[in-house]
PyMOL Python script that loads the backbone (N, CA, C, O; Angstrom):
from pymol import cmd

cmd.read_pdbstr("""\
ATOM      1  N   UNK A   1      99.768  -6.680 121.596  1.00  0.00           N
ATOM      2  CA  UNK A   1     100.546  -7.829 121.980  1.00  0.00           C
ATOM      3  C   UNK A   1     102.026  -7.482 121.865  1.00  0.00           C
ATOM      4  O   UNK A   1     102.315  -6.879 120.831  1.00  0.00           O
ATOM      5  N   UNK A   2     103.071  -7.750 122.754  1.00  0.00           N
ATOM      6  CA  UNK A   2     104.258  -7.625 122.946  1.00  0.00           C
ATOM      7  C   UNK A   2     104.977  -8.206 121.702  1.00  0.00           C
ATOM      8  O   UNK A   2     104.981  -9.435 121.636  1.00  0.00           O
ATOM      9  N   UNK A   3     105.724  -7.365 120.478  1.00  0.00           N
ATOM     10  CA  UNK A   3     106.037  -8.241 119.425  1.00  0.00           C
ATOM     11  C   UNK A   3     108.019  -8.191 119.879  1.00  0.00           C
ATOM     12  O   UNK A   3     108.798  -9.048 119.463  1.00  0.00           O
ATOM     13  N   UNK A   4     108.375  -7.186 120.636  1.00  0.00           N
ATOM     14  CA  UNK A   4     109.991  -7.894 121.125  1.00  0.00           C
ATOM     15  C   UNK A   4     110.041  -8.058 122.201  1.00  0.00           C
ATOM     16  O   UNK A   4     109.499  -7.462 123.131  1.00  0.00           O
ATOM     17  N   UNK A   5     110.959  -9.213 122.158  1.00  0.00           N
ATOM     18  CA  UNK A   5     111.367  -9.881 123.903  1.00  0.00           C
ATOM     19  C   UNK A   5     112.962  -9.881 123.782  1.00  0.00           C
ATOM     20  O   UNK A   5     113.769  -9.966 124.707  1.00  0.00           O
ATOM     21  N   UNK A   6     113.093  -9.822 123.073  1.00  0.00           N
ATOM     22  CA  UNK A   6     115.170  -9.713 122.468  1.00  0.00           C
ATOM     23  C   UNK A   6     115.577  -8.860 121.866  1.00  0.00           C
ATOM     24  O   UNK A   6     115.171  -8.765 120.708  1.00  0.00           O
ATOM     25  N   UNK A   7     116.628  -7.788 122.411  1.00  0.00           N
ATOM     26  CA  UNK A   7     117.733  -6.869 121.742  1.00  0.00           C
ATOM     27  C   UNK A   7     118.933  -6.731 122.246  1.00  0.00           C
ATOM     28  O   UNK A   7     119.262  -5.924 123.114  1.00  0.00           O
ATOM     29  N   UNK A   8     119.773  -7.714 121.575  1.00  0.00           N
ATOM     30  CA  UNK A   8     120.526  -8.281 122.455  1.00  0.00           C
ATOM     31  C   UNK A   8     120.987  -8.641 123.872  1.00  0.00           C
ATOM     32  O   UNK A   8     121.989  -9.201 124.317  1.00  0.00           O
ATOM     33  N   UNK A   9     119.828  -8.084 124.443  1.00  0.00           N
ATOM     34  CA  UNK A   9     119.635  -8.893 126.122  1.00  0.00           C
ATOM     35  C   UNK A   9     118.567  -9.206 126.113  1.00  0.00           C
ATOM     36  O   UNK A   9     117.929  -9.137 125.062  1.00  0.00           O
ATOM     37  N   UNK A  10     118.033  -9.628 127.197  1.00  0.00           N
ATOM     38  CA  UNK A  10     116.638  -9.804 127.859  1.00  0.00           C
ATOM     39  C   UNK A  10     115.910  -8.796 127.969  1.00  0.00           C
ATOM     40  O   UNK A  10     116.406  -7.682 128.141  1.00  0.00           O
ATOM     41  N   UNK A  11     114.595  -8.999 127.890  1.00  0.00           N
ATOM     42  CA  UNK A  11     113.869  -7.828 128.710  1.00  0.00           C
ATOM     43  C   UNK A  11     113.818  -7.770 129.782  1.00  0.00           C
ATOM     44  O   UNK A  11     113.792  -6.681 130.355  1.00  0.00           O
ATOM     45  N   UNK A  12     113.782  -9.168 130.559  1.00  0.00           N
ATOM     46  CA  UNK A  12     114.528  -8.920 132.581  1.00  0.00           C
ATOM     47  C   UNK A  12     115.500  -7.997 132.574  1.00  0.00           C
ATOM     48  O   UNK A  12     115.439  -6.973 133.255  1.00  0.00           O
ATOM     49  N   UNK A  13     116.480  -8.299 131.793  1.00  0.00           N
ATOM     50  CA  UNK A  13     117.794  -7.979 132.219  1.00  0.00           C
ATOM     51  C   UNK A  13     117.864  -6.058 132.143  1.00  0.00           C
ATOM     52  O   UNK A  13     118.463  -5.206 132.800  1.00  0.00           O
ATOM     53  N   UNK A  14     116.687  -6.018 130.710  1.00  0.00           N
ATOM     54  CA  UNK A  14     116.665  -4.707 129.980  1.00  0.00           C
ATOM     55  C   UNK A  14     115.854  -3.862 131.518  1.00  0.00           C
ATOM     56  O   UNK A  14     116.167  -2.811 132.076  1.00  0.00           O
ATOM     57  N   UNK A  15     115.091  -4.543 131.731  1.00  0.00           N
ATOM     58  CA  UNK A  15     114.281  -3.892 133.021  1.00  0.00           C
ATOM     59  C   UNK A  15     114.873  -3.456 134.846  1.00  0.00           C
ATOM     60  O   UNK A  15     114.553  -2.675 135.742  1.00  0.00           O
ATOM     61  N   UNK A  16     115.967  -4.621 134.575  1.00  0.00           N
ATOM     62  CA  UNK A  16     116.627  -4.512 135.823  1.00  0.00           C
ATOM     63  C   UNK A  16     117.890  -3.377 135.457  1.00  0.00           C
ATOM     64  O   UNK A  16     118.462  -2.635 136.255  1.00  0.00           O
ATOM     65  N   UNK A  17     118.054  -3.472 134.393  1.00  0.00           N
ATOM     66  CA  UNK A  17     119.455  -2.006 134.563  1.00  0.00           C
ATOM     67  C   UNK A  17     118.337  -0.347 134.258  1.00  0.00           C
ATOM     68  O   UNK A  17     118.551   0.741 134.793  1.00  0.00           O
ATOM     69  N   UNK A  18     117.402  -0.613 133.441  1.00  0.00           N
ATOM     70  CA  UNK A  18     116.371   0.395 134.017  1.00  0.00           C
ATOM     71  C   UNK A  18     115.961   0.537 135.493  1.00  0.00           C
ATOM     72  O   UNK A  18     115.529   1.591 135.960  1.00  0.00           O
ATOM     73  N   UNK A  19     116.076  -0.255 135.983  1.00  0.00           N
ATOM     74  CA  UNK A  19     115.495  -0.011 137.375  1.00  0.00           C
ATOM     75  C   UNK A  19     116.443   0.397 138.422  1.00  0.00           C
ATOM     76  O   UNK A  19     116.007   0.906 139.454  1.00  0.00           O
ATOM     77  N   UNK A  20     118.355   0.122 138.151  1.00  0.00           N
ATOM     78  CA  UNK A  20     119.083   0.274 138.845  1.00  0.00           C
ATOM     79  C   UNK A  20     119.558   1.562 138.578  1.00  0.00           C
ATOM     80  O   UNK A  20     119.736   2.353 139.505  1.00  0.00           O
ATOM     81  N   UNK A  21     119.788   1.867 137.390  1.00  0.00           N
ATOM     82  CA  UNK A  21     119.688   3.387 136.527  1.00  0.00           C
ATOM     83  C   UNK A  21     118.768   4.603 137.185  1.00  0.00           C
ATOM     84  O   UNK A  21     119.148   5.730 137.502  1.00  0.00           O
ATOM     85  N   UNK A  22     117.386   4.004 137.299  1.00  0.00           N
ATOM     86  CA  UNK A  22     116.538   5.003 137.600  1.00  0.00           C
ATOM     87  C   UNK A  22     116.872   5.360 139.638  1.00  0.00           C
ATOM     88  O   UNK A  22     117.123   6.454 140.145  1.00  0.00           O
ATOM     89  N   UNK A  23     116.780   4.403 140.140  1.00  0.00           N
ATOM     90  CA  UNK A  23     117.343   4.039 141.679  1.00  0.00           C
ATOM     91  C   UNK A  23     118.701   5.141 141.577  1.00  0.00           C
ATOM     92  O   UNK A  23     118.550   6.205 142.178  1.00  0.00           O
ATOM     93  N   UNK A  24     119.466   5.014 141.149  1.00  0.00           N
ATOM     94  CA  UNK A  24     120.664   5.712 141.629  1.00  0.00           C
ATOM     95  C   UNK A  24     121.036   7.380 141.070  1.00  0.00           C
ATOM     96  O   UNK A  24     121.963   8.157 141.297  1.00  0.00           O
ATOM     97  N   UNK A  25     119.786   7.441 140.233  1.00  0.00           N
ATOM     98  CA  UNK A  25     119.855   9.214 139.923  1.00  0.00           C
ATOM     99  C   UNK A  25     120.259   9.132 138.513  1.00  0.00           C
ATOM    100  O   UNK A  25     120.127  10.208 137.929  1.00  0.00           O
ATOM    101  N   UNK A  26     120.903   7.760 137.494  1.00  0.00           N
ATOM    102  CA  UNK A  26     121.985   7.847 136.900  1.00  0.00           C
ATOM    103  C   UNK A  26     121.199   9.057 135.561  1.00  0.00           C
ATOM    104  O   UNK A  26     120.104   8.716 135.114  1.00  0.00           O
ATOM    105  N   UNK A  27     121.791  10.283 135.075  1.00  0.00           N
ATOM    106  CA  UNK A  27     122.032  10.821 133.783  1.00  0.00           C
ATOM    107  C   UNK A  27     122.149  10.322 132.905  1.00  0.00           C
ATOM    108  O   UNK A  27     123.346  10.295 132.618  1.00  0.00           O
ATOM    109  N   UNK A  28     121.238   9.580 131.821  1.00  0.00           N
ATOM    110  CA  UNK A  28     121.612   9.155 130.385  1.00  0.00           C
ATOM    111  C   UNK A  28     121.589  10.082 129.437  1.00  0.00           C
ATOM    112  O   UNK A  28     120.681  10.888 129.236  1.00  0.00           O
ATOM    113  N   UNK A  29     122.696   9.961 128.790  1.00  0.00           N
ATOM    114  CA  UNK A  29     122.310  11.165 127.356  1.00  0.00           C
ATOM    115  C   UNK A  29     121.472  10.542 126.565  1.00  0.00           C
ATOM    116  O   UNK A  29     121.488   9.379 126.161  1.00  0.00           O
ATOM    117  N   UNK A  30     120.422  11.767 126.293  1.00  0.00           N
ATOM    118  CA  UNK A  30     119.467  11.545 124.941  1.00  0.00           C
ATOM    119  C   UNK A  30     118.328  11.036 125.916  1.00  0.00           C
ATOM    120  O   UNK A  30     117.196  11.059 125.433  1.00  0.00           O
ATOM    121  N   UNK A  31     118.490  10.463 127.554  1.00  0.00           N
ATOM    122  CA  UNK A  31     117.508  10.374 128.360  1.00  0.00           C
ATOM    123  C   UNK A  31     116.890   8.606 128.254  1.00  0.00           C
ATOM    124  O   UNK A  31     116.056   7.960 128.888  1.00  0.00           O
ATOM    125  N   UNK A  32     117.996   8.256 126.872  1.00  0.00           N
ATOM    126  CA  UNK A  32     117.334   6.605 126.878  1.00  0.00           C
ATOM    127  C   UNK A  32     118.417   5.473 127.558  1.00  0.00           C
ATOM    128  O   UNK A  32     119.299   6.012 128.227  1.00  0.00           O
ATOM    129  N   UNK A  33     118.485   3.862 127.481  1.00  0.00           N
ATOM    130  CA  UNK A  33     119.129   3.779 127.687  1.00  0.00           C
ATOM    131  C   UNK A  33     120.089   3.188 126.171  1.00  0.00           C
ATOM    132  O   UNK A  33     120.870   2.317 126.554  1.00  0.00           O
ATOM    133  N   UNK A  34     120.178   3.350 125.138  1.00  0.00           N
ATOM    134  CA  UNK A  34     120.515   3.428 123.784  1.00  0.00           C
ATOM    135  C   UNK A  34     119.960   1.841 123.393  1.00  0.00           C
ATOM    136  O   UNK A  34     120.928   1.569 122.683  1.00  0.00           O
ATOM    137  N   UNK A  35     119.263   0.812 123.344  1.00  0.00           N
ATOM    138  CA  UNK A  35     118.424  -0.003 123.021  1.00  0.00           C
ATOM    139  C   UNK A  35     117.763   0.316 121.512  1.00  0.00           C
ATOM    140  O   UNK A  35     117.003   1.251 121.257  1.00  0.00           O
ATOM    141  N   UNK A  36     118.166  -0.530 120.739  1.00  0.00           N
ATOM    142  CA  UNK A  36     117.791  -0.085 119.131  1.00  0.00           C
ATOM    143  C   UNK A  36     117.046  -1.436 118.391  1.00  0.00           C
ATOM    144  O   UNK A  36     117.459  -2.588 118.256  1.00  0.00           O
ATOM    145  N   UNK A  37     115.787  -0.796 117.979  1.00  0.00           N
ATOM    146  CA  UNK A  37     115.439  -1.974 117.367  1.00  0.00           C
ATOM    147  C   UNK A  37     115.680  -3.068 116.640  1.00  0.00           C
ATOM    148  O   UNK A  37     115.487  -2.395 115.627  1.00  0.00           O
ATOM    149  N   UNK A  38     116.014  -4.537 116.042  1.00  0.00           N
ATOM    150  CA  UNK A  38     116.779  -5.444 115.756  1.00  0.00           C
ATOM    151  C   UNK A  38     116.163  -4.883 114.142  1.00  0.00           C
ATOM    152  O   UNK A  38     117.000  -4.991 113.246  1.00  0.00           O
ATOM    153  N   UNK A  39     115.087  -4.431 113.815  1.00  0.00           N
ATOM    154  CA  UNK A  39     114.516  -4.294 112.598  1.00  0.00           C
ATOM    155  C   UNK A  39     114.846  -2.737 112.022  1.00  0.00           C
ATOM    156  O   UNK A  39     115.655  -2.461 111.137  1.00  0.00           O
ATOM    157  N   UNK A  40     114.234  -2.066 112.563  1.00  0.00           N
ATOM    158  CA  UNK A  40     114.159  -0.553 112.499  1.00  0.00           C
ATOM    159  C   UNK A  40     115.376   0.294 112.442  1.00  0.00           C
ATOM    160  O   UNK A  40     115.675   1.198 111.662  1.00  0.00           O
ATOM    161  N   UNK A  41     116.189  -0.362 113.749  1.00  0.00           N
ATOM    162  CA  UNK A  41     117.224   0.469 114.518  1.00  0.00           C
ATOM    163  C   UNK A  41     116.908   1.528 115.110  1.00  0.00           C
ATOM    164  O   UNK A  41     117.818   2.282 115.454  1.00  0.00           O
ATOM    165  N   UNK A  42     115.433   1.899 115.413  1.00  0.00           N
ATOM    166  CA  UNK A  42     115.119   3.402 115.935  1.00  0.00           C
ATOM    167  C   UNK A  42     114.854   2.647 117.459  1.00  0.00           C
ATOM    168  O   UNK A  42     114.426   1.568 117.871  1.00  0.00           O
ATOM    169  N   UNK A  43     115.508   4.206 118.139  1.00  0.00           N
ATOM    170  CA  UNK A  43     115.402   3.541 119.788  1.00  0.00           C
ATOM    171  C   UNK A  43     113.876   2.496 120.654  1.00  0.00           C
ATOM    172  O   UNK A  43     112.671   2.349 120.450  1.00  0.00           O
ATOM    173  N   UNK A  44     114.558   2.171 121.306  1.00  0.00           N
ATOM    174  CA  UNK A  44     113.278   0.959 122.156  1.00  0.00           C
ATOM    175  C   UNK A  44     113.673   1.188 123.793  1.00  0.00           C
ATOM    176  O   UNK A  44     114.698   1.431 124.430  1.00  0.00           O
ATOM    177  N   UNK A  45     112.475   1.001 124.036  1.00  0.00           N
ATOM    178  CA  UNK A  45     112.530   1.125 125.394  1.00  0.00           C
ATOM    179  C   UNK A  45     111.890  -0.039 126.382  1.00  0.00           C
ATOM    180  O   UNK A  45     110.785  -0.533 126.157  1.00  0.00           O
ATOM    181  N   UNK A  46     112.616  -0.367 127.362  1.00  0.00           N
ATOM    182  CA  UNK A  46     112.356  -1.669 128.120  1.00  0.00           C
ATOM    183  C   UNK A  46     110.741  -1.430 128.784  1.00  0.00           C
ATOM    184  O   UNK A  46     110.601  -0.396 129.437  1.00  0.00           O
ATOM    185  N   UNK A  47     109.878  -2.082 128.681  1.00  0.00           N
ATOM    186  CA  UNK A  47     108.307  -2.018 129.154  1.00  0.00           C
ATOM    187  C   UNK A  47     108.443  -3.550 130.228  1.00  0.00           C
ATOM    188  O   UNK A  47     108.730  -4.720 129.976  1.00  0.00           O
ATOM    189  N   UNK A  48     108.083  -2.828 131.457  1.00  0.00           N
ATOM    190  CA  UNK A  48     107.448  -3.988 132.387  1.00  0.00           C
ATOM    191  C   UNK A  48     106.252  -4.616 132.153  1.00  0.00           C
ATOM    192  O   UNK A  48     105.790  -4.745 131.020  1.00  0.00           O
ATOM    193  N   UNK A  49     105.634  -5.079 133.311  1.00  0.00           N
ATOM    194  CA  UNK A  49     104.592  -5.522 133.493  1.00  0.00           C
ATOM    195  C   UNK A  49     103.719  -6.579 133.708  1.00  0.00           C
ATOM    196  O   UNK A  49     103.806  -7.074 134.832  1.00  0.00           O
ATOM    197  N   UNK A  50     102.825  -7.112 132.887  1.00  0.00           N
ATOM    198  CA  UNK A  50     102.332  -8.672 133.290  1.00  0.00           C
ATOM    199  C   UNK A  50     103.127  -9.280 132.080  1.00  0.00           C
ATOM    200  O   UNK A  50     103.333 -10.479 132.267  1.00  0.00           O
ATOM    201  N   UNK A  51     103.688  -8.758 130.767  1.00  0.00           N
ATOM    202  CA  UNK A  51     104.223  -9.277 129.467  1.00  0.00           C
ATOM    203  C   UNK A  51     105.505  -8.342 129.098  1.00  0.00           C
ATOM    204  O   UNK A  51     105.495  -7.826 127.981  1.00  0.00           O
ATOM    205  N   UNK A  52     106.456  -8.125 129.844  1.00  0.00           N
ATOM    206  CA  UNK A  52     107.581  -7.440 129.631  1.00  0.00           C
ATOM    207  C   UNK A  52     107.593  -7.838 128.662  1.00  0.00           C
ATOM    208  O   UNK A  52     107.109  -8.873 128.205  1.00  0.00           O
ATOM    209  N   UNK A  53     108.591  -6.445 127.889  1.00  0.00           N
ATOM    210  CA  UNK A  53     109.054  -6.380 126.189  1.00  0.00           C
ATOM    211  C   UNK A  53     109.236  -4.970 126.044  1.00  0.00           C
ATOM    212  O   UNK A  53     108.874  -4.060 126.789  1.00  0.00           O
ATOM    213  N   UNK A  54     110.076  -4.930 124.579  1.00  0.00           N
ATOM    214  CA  UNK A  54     110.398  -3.555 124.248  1.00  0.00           C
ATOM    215  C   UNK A  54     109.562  -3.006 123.381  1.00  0.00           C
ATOM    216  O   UNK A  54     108.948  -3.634 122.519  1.00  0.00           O
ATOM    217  N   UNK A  55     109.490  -1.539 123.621  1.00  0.00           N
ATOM    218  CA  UNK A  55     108.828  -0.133 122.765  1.00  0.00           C
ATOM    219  C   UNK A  55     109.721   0.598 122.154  1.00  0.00           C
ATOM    220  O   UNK A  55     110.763   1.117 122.556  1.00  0.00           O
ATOM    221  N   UNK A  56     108.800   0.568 120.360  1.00  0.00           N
ATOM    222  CA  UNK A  56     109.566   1.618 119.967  1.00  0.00           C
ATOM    223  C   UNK A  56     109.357   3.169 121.334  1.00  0.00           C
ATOM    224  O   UNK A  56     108.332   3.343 121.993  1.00  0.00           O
ATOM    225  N   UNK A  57     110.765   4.154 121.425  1.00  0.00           N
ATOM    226  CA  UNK A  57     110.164   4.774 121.984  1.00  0.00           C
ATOM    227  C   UNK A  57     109.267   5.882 121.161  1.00  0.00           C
ATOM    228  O   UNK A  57     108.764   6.738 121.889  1.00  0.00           O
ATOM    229  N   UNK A  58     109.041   5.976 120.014  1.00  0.00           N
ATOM    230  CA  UNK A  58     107.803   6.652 119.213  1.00  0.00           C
ATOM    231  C   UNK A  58     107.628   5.762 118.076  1.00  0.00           C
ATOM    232  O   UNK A  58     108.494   5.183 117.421  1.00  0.00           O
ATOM    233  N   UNK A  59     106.122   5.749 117.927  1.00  0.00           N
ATOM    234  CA  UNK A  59     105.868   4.432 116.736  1.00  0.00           C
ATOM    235  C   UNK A  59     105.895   4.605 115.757  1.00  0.00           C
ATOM    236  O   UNK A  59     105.585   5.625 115.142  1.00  0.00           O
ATOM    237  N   UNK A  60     106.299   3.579 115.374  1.00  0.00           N
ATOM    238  CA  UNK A  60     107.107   3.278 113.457  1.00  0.00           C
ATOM    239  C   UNK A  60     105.950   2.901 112.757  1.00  0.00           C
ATOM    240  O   UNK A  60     105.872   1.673 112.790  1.00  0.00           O
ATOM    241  N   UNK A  61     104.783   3.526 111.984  1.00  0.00           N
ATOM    242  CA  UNK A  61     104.342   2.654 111.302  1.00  0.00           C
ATOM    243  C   UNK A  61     104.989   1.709 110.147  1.00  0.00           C
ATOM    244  O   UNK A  61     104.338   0.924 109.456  1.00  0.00           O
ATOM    245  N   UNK A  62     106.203   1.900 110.076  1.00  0.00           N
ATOM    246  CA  UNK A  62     107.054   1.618 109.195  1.00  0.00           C
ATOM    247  C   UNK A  62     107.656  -0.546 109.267  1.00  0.00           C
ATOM    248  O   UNK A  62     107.647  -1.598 108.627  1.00  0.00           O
ATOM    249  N   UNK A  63     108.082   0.117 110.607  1.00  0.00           N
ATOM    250  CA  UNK A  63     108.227  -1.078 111.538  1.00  0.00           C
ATOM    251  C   UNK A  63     107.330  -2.042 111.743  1.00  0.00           C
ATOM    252  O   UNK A  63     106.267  -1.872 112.340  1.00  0.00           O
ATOM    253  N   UNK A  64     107.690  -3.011 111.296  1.00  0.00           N
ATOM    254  CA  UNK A  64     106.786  -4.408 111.188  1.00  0.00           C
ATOM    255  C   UNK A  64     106.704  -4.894 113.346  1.00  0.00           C
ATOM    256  O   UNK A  64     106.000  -5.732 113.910  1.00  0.00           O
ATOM    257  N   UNK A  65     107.495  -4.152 113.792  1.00  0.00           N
ATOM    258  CA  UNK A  65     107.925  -4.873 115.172  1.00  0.00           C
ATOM    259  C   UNK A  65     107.379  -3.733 116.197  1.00  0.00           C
ATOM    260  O   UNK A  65     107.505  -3.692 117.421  1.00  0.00           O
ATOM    261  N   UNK A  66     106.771  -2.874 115.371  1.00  0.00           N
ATOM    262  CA  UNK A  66     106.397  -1.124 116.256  1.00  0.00           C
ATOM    263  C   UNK A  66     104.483  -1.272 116.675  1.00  0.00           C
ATOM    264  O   UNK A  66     103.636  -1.559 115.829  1.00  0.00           O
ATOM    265  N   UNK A  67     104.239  -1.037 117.900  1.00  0.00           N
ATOM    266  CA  UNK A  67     102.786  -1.480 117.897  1.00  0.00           C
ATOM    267  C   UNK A  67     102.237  -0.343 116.612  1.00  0.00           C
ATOM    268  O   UNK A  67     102.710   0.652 116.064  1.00  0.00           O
ATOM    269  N   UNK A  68     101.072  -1.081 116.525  1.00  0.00           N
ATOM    270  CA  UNK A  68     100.164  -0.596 115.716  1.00  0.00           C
ATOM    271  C   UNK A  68      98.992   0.231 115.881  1.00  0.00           C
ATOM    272  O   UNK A  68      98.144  -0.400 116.514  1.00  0.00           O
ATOM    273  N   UNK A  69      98.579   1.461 115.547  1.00  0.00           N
ATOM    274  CA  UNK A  69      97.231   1.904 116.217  1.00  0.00           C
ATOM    275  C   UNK A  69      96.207   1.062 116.362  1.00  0.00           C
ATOM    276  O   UNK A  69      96.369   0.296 115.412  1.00  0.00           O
ATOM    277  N   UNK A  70      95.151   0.670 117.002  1.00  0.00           N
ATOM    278  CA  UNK A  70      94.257   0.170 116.933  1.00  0.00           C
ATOM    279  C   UNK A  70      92.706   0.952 116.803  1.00  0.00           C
ATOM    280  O   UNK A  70      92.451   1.725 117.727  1.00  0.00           O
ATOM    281  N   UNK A  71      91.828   0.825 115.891  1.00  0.00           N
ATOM    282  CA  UNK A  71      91.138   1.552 115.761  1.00  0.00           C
ATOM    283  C   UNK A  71      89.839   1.579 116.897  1.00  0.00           C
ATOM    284  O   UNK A  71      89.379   0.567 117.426  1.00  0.00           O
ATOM    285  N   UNK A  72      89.430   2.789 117.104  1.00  0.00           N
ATOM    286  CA  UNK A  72      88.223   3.308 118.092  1.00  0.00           C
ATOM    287  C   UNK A  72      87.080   2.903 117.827  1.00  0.00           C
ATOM    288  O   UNK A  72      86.363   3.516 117.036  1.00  0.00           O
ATOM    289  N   UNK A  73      86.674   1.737 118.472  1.00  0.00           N
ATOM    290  CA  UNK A  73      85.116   1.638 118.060  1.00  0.00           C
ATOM    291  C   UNK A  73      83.962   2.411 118.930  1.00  0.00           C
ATOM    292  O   UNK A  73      82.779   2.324 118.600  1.00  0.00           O
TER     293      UNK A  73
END
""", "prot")
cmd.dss("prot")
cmd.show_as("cartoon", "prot")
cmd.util.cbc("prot")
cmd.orient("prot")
């Protein structure tokens, strides 16, 4: 389940400068667009889809806000 929808923008908003970014070739250093968790502070990354929201971009088990593994049945 999507646990952020806010870092200091939207996730529309987070998705549409990803999308204008990716459209025009743009070079980010470090390859993200610098988006930091409100909890963690470790980078996040804008996720589309049917429930837009942000990803740690590698998971925190640490992070109360970082998905969680779910186990293999």
């Amino acid at each position: 389940m999507p646990k952020i929808q806010q870092c200091l923008i939207s996730i529309e908003l987070a998705n549409s400068l990803a999308d204008v970014v990716k459209a025009l070739g743009v070079k980010v250093p470090g390859g993200e667009l610098g988006f930091l968790c409100p909890e963690c502070e470790r980078p996040l990354r804008p996720h589309g889809g049917a429930s837009p929201h942000f990803e740690h971009t590698e998971r925190n088990a640490d992070c109360p806000l970082s998905h969680k593994l779910t186990p293999q049945t």
